[in-house]
N, C-alpha and C positions, 0 to 999 in steps of 0.2 A: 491842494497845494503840496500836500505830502507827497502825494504822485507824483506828481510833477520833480519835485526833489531827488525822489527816491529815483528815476528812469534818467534822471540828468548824471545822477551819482555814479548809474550802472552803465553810462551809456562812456563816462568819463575813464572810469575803470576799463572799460574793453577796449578803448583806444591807448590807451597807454599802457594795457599789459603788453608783455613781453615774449611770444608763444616761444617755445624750445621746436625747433627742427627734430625729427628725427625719423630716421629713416630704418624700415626693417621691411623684410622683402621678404617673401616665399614663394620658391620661384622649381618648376621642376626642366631637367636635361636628360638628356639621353647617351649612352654611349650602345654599340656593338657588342651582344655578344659572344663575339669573336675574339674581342681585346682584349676578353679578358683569360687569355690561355694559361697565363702565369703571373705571379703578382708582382711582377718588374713591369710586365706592358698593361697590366689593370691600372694600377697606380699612374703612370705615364697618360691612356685616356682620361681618366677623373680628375688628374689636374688638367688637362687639355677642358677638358669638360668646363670644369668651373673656370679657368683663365679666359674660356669662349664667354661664358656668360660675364664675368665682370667686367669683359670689354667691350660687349655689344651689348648686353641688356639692361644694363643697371645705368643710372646717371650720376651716382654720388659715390663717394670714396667709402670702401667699406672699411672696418676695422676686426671685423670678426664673419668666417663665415661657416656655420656649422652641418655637416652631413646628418640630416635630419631622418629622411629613410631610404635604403635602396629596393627595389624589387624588378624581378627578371619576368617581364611581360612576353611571351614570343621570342623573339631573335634579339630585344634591348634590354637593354638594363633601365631602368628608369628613377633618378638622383633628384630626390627634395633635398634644395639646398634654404635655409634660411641665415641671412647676410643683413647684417647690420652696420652704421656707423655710429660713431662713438655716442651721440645722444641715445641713438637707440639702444646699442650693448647696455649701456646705464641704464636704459626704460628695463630693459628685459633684467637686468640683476636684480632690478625691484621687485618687478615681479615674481621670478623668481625666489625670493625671499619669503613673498608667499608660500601657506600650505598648496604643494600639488594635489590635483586630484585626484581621486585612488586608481583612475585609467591614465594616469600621467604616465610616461616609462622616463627614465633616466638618459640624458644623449650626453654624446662627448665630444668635446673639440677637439680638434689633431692639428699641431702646430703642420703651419707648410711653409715651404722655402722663399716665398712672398710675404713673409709677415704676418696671412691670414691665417686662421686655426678653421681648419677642415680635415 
């Protein structure tokens, strides 16, 4: 009978929590490079870069999107972006808040002219 109680109790509980949405993406892009000769038309692709993926690859509204790492493979540059909406910016500040690992490195947002920090 306790059983019974106790799986009725848990089963009541799962139906009526509440789950938080949240959305966080790691997502990699590429630019030429070629574009990047000077740092007027570098800047000019990497927002192109990212404006292409927020508008074709992603499905939800992001609030934050951060240049996580670049590196020059060949003739591309290749752009880890990690993009969040506001549930997940707030997952990730928690985390955050955690101790990093000692192989954590430090990343930075860069405000853009869209609102988003890249």
């Amino acid at each position: 009978m306790k059983s019974l109680l106790a799986a009725i109790i848990g089963l009541a509980s799962a139906l009526f929590a509440d789950p938080a949405a949240a959305y966080v993406v790691e997502i990699t892009t590429s630019i030429p490079v070629a574009s990047a000769v000077d740092d007027a038309q570098f800047r000019d692709a990497l927002h192109s870069a990212v404006d292409d993926v927020l508008n074709h690859a992603i499905a939800f509204t992001p609030t934050v999107v951060t240049l996580q790492n670049a590196r020059v493979v060949g003739d591309r540059i290749y752009i880890l972006l990690l993009i969040a909406d506001d549930e997940g910016e707030e997952m990730m500040k928690r985390l955050s808040a955690e101790e990093p690992a000692a192989n954590d490195s430090p990343r930075e947002s860069v405000p853009s002219s869209h609102g988003y920090k890249y």
